[in-house]
C-alpha positions as CSV (number, residue, x, y, z in Angstrom):
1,X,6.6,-3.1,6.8
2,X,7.1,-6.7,7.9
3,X,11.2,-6.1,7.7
4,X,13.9,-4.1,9.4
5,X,16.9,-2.8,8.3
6,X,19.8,-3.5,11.4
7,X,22.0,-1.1,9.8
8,X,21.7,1.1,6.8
9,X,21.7,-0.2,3.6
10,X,23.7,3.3,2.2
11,X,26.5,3.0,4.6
12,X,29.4,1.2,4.2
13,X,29.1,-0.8,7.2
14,X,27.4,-4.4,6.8
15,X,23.9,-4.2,5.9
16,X,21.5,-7.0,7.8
17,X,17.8,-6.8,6.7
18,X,15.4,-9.1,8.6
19,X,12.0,-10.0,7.5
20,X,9.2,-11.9,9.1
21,X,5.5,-12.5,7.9
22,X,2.9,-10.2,8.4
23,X,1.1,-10.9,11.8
24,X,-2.1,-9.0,11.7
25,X,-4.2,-10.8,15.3
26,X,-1.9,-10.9,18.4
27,X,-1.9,-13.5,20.6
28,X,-4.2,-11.6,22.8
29,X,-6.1,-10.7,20.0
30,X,-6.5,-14.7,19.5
31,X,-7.7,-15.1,22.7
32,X,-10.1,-12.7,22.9
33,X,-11.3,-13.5,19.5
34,X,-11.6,-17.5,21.2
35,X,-13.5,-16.2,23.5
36,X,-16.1,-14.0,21.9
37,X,-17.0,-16.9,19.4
38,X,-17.3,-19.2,22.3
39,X,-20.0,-16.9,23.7
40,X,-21.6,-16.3,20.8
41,X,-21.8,-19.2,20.1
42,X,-23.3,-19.9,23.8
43,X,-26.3,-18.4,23.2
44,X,-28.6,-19.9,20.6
45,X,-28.0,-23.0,23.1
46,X,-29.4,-21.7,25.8
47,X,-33.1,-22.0,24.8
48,X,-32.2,-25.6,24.2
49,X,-30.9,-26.1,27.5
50,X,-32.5,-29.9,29.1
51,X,-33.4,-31.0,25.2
52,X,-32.1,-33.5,23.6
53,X,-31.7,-31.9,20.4
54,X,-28.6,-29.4,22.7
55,X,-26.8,-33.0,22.4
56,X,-27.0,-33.5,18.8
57,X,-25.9,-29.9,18.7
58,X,-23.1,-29.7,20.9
59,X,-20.3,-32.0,18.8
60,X,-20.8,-29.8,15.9
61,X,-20.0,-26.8,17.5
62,X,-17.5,-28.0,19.7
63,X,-15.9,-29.5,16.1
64,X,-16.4,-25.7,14.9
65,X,-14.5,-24.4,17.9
66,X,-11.7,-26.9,17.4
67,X,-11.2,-26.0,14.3
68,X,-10.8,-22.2,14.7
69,X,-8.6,-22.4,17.5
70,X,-6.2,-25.0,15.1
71,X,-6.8,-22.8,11.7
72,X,-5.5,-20.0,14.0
73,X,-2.8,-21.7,15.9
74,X,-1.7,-23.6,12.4
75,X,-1.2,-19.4,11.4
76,X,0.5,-18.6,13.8
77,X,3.1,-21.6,13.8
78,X,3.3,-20.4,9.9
79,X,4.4,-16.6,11.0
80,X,7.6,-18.2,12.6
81,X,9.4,-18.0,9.3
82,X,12.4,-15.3,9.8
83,X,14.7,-14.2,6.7
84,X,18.0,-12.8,7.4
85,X,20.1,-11.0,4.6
86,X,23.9,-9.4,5.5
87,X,25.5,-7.6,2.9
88,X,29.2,-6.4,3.3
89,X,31.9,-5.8,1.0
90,X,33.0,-9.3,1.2
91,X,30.0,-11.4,0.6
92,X,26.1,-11.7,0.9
93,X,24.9,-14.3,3.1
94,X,21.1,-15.6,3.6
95,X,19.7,-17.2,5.9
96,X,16.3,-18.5,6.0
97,X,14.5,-20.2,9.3
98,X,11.1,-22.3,8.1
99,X,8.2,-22.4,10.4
100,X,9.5,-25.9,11.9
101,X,13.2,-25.0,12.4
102,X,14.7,-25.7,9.7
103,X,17.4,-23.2,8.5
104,X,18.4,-23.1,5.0
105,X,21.5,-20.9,3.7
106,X,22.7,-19.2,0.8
107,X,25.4,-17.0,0.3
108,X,28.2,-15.4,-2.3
109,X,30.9,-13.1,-3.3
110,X,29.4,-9.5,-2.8
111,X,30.5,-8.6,-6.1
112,X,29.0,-11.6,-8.1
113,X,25.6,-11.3,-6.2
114,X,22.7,-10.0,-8.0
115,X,19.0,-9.3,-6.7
116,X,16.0,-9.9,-9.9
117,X,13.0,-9.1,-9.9
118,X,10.1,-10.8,-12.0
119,X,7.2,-9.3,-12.5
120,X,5.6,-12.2,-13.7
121,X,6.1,-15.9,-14.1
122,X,7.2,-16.8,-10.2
123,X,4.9,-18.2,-7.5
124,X,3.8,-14.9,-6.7
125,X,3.9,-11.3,-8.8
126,X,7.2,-8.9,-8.6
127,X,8.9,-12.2,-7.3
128,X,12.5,-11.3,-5.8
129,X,15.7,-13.9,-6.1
130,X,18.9,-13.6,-5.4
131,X,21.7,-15.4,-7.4
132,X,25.1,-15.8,-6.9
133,X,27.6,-19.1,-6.9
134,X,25.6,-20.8,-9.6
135,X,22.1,-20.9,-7.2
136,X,19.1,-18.8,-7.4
137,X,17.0,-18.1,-4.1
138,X,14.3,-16.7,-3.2
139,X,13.4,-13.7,-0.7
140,X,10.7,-12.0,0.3
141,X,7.9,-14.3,-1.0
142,X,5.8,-13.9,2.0
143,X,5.6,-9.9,1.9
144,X,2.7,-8.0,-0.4
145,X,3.7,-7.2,-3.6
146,X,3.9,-3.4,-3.0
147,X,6.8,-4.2,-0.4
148,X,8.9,-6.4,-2.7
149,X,8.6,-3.6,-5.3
150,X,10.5,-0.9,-2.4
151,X,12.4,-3.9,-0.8
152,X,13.7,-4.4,-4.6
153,X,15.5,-1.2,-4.7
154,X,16.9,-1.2,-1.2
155,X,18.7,-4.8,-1.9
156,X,20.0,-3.0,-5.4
157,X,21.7,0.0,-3.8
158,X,22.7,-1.9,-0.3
159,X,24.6,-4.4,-3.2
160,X,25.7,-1.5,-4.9
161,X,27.4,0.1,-1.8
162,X,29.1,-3.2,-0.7
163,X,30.4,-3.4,-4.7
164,X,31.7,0.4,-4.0
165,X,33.1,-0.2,-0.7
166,X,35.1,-3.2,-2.1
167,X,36.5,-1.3,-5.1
């Protein structure tokens, strides 16, 4: 799964959970993939080779090429996006790094924090939030809905342990 628990989220220690998009090509994987289309793409030239029609031809495909390789780097800029979660007796913090940089945070009383999910009606389905301090955030959107679903109950008891280690 696309996130890793630092420390257990049973224990009474602080919890950290770290989540990251799914990366399914490598950057080798990229490169090789480049380079197999470039080929490929190489050889319905070649009988056109000294024509003028390879001319008229070559901009598109060279436009084609371009386009891949900035789909694919545009991905991978995307898959930056990191989501950290601590959860200790004390308080829950969140914080959230976008693809440019950006880091947004939440956080709250540990007691007062509460993880939802909704199965329907959010930007995606099983959609996980957590609210606390009169703000409602969001976590997890990224992973597939089968891993919100486990990472659900793992948030619930690592909030529930924090709650009992307070008490």
């Amino acid at each position: 799964m696309p996130y890793e628990w630092t420390s257990s989220p049973t224990s009474a220690t602080p919890a950290r959970l770290d989540l990251w998009p799914h990366r399914s090509l490598p950057k080798r994987g990229f490169a090789g993939f480049m380079m197999v289309t470039c080929i490929f793409l190489t050889f319905p030239l070649i009988p056109l080779l000294g024509t003028v029609v390879l001319w008229g031809l070559l901009p598109f495909l060279i436009a084609a090429v371009a386009g891949m390789w900035w789909a694919l780097s545009h991905s991978y800029d995307t898959g930056r996006m990191h989501e950290a979660l601590i959860i200790d007796s004390d308080a829950v913090h969140l914080t959230r790094t976008n693809p440019k940089g950006e880091v947004l945070e939440w956080g709250c009383n540990s007691y007062w924090a509460q993880v939802d999910m909704h199965p329907t009606g959010g930007p995606v389905a099983h959609y996980l939030t957590l609210k606390g301090s009169g703000r409602v955030v969001e976590i997890g959107a990224f992973l597939s809905e089968d891993e919100r679903k486990v990472l659900y109950s793992e948030i619930s008891g690592a909030l529930r342990v924090a709650r009992s280690v307070e008490q």
